[in-house]
N, C-alpha and C positions, 0 to 999 in steps of 0.2 A: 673967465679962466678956461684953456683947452687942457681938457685931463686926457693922457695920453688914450693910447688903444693898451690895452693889459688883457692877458688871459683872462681876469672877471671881467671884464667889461666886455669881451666877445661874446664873452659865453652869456651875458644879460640881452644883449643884442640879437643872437641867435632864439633864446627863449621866449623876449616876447613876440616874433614871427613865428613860429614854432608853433606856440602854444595855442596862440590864437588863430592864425592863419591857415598855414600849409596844412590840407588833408594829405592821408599818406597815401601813399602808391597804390591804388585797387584795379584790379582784371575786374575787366565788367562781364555780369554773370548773362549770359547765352540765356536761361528761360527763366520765368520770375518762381522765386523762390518766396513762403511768408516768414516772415521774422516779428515775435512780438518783443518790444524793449517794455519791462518795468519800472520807472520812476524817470520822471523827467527832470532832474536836475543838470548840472554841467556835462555827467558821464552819460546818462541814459539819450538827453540832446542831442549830445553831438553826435552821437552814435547812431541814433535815426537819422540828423540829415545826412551823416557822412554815406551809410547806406543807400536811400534814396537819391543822393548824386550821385552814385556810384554805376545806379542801374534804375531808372524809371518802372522797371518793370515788377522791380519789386514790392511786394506787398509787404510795407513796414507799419505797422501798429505803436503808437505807443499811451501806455497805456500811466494816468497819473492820477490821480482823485481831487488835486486844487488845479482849478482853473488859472493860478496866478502864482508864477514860484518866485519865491522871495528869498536870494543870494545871502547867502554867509558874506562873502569877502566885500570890506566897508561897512557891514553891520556895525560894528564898534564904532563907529563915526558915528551914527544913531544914537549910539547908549550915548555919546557924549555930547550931545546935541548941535552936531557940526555938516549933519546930514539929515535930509529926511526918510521918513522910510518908504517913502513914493518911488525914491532913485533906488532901490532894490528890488522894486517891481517888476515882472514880465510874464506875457502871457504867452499862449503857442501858437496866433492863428498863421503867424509866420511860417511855420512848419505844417501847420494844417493847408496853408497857399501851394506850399511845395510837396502835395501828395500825400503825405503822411496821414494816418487816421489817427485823429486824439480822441481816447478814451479816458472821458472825465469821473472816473471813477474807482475803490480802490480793488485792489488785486486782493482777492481771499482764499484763493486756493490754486494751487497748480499740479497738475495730473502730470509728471514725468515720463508715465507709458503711453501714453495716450496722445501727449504734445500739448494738452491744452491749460489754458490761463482761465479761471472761471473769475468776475467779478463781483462787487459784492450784490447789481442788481441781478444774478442770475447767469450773465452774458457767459456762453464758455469762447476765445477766439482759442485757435489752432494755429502752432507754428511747424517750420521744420526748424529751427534755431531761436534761442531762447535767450533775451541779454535783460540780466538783473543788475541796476543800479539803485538801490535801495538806500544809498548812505547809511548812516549810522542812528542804532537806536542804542537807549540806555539800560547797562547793566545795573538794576538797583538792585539787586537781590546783594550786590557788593558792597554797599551805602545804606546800611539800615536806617529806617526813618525817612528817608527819603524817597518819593515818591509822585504821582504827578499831581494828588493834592496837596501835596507841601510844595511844588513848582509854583502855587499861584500864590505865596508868599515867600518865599525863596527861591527864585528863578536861576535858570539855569541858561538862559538865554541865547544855547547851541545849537537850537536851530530857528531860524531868520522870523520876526514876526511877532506876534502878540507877545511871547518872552520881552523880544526887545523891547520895546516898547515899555512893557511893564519894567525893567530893572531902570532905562532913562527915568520912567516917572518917580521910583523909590529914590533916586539919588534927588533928582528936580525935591521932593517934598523932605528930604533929609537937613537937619539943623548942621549949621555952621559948626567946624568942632568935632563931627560924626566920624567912623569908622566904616569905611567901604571893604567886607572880607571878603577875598576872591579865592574859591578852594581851585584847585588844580588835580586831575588825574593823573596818576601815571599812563607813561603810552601801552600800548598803539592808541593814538586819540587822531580825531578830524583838525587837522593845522594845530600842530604842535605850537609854532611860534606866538598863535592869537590869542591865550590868555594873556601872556603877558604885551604884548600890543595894548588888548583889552587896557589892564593896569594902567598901561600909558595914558590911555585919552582919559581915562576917569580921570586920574592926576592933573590931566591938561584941565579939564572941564572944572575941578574943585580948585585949583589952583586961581582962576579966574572968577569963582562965585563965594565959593566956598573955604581959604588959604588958610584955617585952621583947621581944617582934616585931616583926616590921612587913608593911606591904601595900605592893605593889610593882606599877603601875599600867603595862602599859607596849601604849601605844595608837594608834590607825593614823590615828585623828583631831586635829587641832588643838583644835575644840571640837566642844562635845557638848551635847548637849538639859537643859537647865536646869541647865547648868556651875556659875552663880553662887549657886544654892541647895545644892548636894552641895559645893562648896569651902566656905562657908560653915558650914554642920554638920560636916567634916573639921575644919577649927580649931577649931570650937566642943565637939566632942565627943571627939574622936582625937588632937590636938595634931598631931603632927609624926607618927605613926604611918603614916598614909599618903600614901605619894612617887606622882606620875604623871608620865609621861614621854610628852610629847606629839608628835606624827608630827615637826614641825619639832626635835625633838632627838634624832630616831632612835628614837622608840618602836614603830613598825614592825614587827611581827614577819613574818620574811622566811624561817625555816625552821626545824624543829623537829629535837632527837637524841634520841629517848626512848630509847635506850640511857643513855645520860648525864645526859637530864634538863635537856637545856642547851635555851635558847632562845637565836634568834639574830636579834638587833637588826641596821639600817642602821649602826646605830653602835658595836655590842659582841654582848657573848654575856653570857647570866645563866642559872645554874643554881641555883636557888631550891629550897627545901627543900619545898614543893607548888607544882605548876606547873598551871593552870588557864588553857586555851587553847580560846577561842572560836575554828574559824575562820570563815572567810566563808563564807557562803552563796547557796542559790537554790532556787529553787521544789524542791519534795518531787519523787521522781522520777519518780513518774502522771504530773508534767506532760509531761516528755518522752517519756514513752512515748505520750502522745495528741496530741502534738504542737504543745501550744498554748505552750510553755514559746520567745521568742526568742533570741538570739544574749548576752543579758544575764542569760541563766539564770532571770530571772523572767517572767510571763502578763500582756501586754496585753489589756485587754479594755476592753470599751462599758462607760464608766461609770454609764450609764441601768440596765443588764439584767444587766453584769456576763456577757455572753455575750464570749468568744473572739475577739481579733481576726484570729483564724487557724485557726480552726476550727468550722462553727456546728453549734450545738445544744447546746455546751460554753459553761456558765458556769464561773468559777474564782473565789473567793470567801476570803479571811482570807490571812495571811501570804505567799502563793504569786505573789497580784498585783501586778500594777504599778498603783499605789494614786493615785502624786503625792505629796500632802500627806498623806494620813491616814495616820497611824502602822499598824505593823506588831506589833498588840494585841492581845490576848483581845475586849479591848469592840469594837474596830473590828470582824473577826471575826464576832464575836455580830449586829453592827450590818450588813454585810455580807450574812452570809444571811438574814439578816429580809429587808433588800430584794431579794435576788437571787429569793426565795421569792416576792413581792409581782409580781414582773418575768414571774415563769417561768406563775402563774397568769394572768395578762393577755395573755402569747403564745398559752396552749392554750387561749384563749378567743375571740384574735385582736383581742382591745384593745390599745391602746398603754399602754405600762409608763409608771408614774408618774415623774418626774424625783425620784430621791432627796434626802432632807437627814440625814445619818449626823453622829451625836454620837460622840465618841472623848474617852474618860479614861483618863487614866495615872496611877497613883499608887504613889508609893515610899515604902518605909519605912525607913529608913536607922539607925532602931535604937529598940529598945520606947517606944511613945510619941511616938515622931516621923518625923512623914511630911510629905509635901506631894506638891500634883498638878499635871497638865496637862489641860486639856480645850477642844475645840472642837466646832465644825460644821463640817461639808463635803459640798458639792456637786459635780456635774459640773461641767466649766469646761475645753469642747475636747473631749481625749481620757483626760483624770487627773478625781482628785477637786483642788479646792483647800480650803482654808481659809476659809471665809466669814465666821467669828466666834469667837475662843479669849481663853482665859487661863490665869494659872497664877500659883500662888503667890507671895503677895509674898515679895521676900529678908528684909527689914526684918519677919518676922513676930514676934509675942508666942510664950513657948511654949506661950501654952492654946491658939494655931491649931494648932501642930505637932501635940498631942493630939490634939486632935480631927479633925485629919487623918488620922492614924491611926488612930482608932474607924470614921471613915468608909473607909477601904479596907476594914479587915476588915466591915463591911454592904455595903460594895460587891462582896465576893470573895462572900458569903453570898448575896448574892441574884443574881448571876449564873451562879452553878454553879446554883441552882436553877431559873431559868428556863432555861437552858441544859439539863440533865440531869434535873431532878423533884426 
């Protein structure tokens, strides 16, 4: 079937080149300048190689404590055992081939006056620019009861790895019949859309092992990022299998007992046979140690340069910042320190930094074969990014789009882990 050209479908087309491909425009810097990046995820990666293509000459650091960073986006395939978690793998000698210094170790302290990043073996490095990409750690002081020894019986499973793993194996050892509860935070969170994706594949995966179960949604939002495409595939695929319990009916989770196992709603308590509990978040906690992190737990900064609104010389780049409109993504991230890298060589040249335009695609998979996305552009606009131009999947789709939205995530995750990592 040929589906025409339409406004979303340019706009999906533009995003994943975009996102994954095209560095952005950089003046290559006249004398080597050092820049140390913290965290090597999608935003801190690509940030170092975009730098170091940009100019050879400069001395980019980056600086990570796991030797092997293991991707959020297709984690949820994991949980539901339709992937392993090998394919979420990658290491940096790619980046260490192409100049880069990796420092396998974590960041404990950083000196703002002084320029420097101290490690935790001692190490101080010295930059004249400074890019934190820390993603996101958890606000549990918000979530009583919960904390990281109640994670290794109630998993949280939001960042890539041992979590994972562990909430597959709770569902894997769960009786026929059981109760999967997925709490949900309100935003700002890291991929809004992926809990409920998450719900998906569980669904997909009990619906096939386990088809007297069910998924038990219980979330701190009214509505949510492309609601009417995830209920739509729920009826179409899962029937009645998965219930959601939305903030106005007491879906709130207000405090955890992992002794017991009980989650405790505005409106009741549920002890569910796996219990999977996102909670709220904020910026990774570099940010606060360097100070750029405000009173919202997440990093304002110049949307032009991505430098610090309260700290200079400090850019902060992927999940950490205070973004506006652009989602809190891998591709944003990705997209992110491209331009922050772009910004950072135009200061130590003493040009002015280009006014960015940042493509952001989401794509979920909500069970083998079917998917659909989100995608836009976004500019500065004030003090945030806004939205200049998006789309997203129509509800009313055929299922050859679903299909093929699916084949395109999985080229979309392929080719940004490798422009990202090698």
């Amino acid at each position: 079937m040929n589906t025409p050209v339409t406004r979303r479908n340019a706009i999906l087309g533009i995003a994943v080149a975009a996102t994954s491909l095209a560095a952005p425009s950089i003046l290559r810097a006249q004398s080597a300048g050092r820049v140390v990046v913290v965290g090597g995820g999608f935003g801190g990666a690509a940030c170092a190689r975009a730098l170091k293509r940009a100019d050879a000459k400069l001395q980019v650091t980056l600086i990570e404590p796991n030797k092997t960073y293991v991707c959020c986006p297709f984690s949820n395939e994991v949980i539901a055992g339709l992937r392993e978690i090998e394919a979420q793998q990658f290491g940096y000698d790619k980046l260490a081939a192409g100049g880069i210094s990796i420092v396998t170790q974590a960041a404990a302290g950083i000196d703002t006056q002084t320029r420097g990043v101290t490690t935790g073996d001692g190490t101080t490095f010295g930059y004249d620019r400074l890019v934190l990409s820390p993603g996101i750690d958890f606000h549990l002081e918000a979530l009583p009861g919960y904390d990281e020894a109640a994670s290794e019986t109630i998993p949280h499973a939001w960042k890539a790895g041992a979590q994972t793993l562990l909430l597959r194996q709770q569902l894997e050892a769960m009786e026929d019949g059981g109760t999967v509860a997925i709490a949900i935070p309100a935003n700002p969170s890291r991929c809004p859309p992926a809990p409920y994706e998450r719900a998906s594949l569980i669904a997909h995966y009990l619906t096939s092992r386990k088809p007297r179960s069910k998924v038990l949604i219980l979330d701190a939002k009214d509505a949510f990022s492309q609601q009417r495409l995830f209920e739509k595939a729920w009826k179409e695929l899962y029937g009645d299998m998965i219930e959601r319990v939305a903030l106005s009916q007491g879906g709130r989770v207000t405090s955890v007992d992992p002794t017991t196992r009980t989650i405790v709603t505005e409106f009741g308590n549920y002890t569910p046979d796996v219990a999977n509990v996102i909670p709220p978040q904020r910026a990774g906690r570099i940010a606060g140690v360097a100070g750029v992190a405000d009173a919202t737990g997440w990093c304002p900064i110049d949307p032009v340069t991505f430098e610090s609104k309260l700290v200079p010389n400090v850019h902060v780049v992927g999940d950490a910042c205070l973004g506006g409109g652009i989602p809190k993504s891998a591709s944003a991230a990705s997209a992110q320190g491209k331009a922050c890298a772009s910004a950072i060589v135009n200061l130590l040249t003493g040009r002015a930094p280009d006014t960015p335009r940042l493509t952001g695609v989401c794509y979920n998979v909500v069970a083998p074969g079917y998917g659909f996305s989100l995608a836009g552009h976004y500019q500065p606009r004030g003090d945030i990014f806004a939205e200049v131009e998006g789309g997203t999947s129509p509800v009313d789709a055929p299922r050859e789009l679903r299909a093929r939205e699916a084949t395109e995530a999985e080229r979309w995750f392929e080719t940004i882990t490798a422009d990202t990592f090698g």
